[in-house]
N, CA, C and O atoms as a DFTB+ gen file, in Angstrom:
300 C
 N C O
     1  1    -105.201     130.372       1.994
     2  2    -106.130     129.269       2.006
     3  2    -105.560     128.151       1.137
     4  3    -104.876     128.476       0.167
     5  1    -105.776     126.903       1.393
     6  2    -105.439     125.713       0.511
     7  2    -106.870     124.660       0.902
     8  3    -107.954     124.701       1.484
     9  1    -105.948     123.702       0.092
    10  2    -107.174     122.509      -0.185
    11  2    -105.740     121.494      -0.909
    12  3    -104.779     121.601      -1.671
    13  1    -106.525     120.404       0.068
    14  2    -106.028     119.107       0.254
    15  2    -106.702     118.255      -1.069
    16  3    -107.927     118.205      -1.178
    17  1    -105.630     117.457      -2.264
    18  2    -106.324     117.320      -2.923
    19  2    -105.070     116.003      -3.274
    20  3    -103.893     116.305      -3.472
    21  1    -105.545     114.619      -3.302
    22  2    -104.625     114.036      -3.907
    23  2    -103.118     113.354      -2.982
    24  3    -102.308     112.460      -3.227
    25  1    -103.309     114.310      -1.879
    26  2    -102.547     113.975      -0.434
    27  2    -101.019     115.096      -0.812
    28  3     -99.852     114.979      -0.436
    29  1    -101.598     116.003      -1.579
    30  2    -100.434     117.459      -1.788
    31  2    -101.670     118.230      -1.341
    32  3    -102.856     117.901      -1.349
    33  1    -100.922     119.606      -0.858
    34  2    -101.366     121.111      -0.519
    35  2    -101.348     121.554      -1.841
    36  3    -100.411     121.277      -2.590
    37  1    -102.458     122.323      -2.242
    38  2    -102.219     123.094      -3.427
    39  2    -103.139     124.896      -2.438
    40  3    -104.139     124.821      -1.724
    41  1    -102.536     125.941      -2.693
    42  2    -102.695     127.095      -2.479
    43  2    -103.660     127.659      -3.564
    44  3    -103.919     127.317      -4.718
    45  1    -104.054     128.571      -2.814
    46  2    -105.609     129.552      -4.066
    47  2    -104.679     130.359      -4.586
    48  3    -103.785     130.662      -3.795
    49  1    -104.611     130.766      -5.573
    50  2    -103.581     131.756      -6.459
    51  2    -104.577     132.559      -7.501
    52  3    -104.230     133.458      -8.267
    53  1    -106.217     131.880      -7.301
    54  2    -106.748     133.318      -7.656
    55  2    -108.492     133.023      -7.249
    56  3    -109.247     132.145      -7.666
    57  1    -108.753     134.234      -6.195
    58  2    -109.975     134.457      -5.721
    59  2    -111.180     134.948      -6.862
    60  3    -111.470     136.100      -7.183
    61  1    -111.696     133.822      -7.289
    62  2    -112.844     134.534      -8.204
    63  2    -113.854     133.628      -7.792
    64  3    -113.733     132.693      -6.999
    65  1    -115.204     134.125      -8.620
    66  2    -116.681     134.038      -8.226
    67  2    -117.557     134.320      -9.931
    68  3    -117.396     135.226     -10.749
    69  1    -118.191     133.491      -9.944
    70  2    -119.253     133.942     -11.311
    71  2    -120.706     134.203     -10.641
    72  3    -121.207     133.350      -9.908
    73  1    -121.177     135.091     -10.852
    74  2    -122.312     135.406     -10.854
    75  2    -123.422     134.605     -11.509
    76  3    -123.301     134.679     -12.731
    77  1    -124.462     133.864     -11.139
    78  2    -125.169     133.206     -11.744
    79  2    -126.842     133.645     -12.279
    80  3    -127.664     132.964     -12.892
    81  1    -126.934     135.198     -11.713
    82  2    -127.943     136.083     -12.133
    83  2    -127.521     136.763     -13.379
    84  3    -128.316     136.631     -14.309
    85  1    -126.317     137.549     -13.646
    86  2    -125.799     138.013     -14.588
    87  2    -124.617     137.888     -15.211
    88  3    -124.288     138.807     -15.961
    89  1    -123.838     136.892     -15.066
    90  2    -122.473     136.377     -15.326
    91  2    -122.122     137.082     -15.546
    92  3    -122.314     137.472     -16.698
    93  1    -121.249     137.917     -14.584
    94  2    -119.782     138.571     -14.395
    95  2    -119.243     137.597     -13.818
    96  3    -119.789     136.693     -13.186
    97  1    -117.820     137.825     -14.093
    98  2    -117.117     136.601     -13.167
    99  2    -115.816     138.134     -12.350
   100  3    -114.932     138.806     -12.880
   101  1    -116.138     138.108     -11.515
   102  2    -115.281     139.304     -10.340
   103  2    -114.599     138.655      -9.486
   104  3    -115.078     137.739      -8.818
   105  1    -112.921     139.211      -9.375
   106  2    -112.241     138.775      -8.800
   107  2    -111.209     139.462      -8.316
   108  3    -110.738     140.432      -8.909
   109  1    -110.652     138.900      -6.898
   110  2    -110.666     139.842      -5.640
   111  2    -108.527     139.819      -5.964
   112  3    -107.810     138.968      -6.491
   113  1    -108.350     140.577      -5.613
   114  2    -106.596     140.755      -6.150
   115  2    -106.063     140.644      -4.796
   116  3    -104.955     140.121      -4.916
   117  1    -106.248     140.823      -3.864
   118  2    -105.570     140.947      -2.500
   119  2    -107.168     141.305      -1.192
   120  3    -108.393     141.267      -1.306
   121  1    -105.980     141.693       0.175
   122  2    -106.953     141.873       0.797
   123  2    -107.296     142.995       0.753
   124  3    -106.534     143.667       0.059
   125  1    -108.673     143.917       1.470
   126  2    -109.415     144.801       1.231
   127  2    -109.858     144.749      -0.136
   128  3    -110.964     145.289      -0.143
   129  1    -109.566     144.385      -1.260
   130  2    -110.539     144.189      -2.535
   131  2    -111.692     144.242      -2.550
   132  3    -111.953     143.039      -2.566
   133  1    -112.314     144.576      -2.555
   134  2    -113.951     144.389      -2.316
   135  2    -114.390     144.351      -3.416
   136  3    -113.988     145.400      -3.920
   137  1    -115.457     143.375      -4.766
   138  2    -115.535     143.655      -5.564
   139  2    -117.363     142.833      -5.599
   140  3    -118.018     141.999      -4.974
   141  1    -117.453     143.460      -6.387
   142  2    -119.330     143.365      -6.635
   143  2    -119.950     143.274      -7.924
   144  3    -119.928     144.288      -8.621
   145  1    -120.463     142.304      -8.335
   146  2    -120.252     142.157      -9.539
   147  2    -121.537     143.353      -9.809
   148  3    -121.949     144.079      -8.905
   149  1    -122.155     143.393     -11.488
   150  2    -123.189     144.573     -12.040
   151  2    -124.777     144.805     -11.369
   152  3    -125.514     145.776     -11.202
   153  1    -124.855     143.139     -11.056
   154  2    -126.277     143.121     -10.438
   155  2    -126.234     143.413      -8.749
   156  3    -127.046     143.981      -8.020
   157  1    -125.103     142.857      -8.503
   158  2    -125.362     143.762      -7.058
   159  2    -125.520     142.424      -6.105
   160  3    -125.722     142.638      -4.910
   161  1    -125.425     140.811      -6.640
   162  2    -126.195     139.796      -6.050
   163  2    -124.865     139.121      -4.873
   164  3    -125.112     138.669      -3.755
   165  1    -123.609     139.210      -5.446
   166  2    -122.767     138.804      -4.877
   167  2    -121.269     139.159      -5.210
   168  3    -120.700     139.316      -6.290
   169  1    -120.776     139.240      -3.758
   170  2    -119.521     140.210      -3.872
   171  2    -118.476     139.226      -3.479
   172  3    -118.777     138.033      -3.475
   173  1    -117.231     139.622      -3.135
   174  2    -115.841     138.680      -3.433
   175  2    -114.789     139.564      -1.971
   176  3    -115.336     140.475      -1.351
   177  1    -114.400     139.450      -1.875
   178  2    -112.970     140.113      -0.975
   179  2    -111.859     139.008      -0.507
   180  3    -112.087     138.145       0.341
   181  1    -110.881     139.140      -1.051
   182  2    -109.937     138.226      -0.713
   183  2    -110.645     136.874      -0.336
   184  3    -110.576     136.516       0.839
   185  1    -111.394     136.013      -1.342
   186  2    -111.747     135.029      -0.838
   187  2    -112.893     134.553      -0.133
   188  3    -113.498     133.485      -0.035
   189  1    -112.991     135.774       0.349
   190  2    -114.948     135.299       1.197
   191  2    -115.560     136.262       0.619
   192  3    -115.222     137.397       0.284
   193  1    -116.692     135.547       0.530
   194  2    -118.162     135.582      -0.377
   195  2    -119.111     135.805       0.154
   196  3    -119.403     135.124       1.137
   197  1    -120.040     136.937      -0.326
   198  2    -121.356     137.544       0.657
   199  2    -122.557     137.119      -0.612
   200  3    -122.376     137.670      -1.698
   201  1    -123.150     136.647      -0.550
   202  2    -124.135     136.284      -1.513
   203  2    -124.553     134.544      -1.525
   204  3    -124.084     133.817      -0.650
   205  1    -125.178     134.167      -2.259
   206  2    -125.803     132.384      -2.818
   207  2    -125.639     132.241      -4.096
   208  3    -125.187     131.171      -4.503
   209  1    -125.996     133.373      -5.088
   210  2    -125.973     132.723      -6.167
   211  2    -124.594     133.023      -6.964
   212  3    -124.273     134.002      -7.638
   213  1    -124.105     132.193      -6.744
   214  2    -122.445     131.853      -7.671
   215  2    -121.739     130.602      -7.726
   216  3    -121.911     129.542      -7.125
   217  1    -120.793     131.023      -8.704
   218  2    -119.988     129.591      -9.145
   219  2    -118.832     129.852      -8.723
   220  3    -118.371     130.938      -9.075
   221  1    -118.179     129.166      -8.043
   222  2    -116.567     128.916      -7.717
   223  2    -115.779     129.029      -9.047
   224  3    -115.930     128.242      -9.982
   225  1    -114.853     130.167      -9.048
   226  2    -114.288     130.040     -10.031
   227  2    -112.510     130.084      -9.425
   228  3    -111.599     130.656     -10.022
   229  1    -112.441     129.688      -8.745
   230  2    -111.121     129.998      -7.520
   231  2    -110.606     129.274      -8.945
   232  3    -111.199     128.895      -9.955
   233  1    -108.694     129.275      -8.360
   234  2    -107.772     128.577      -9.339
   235  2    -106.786     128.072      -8.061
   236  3    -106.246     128.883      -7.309
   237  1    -106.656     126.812      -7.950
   238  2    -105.245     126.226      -6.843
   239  2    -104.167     125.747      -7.446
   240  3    -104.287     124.978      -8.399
   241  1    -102.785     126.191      -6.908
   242  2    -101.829     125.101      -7.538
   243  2    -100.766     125.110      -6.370
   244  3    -100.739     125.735      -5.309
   245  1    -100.034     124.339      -6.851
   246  2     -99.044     123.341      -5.474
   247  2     -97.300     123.707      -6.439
   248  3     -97.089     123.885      -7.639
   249  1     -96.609     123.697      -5.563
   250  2     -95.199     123.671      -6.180
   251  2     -93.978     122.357      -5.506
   252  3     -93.468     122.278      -4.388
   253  1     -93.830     121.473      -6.713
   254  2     -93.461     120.096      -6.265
   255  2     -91.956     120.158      -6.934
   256  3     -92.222     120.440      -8.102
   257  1     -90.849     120.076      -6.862
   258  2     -89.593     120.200      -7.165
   259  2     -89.545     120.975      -8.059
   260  3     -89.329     120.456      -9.154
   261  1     -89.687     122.271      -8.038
   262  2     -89.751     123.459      -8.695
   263  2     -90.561     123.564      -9.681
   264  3     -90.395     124.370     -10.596
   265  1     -91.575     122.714      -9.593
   266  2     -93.058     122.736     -10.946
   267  2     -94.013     123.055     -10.253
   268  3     -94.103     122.948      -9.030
   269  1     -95.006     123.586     -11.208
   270  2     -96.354     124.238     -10.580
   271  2     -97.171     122.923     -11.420
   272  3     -97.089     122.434     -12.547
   273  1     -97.926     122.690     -10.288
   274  2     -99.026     121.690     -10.220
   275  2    -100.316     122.209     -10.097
   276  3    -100.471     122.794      -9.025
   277  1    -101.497     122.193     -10.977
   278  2    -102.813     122.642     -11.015
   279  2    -103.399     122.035     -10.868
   280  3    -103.257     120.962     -11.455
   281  1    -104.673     122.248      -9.857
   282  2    -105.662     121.722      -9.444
   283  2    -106.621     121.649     -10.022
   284  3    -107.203     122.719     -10.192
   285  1    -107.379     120.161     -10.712
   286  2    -108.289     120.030     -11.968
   287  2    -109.175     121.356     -11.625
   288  3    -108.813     122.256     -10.867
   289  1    -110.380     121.296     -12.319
   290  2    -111.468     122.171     -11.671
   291  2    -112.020     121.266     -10.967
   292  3    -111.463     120.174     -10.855
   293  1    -113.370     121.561     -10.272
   294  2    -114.314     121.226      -9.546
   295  2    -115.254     120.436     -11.041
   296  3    -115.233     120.955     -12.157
   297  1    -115.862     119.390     -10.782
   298  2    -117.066     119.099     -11.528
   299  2    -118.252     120.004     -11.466
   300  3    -119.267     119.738     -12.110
């Protein structure tokens, strides 16, 4: 997955999610991962998300003449 930001590709380099019932923040390592945070409200797997209440906690970055470029956060 990527996201267009700035008129560069930057790639997801890490699938996470915060829980906004019980803040865990759970995060998915590859595919089949399946991960669920304590309350049970919302889960993670490589990137897609079964639940409403959470915060994007993804991380993107881009590689531009051999530098890694990070993608601010989200407001």
């Amino acid at each position: 997955m990527f996201r267009i930001y700035g008129g560069m590709k930057y790639y997801k380099v890490r699938h996470a999610i915060l829980c906004k019932r019980c803040n865990d923040t759970i995060e998915s390592k590859g595919e089949h991962d399946f991960k669920t945070c304590s309350c049970g409200s919302v889960s993670i797997d490589d990137g897609r998300v079964i639940g409403t209440c959470f915060e994007d906690r993804s991380v993107f970055c881009a590689f531009v003449a051999g530098k890694r470029i990070w993608l601010p956060p989200r407001p």
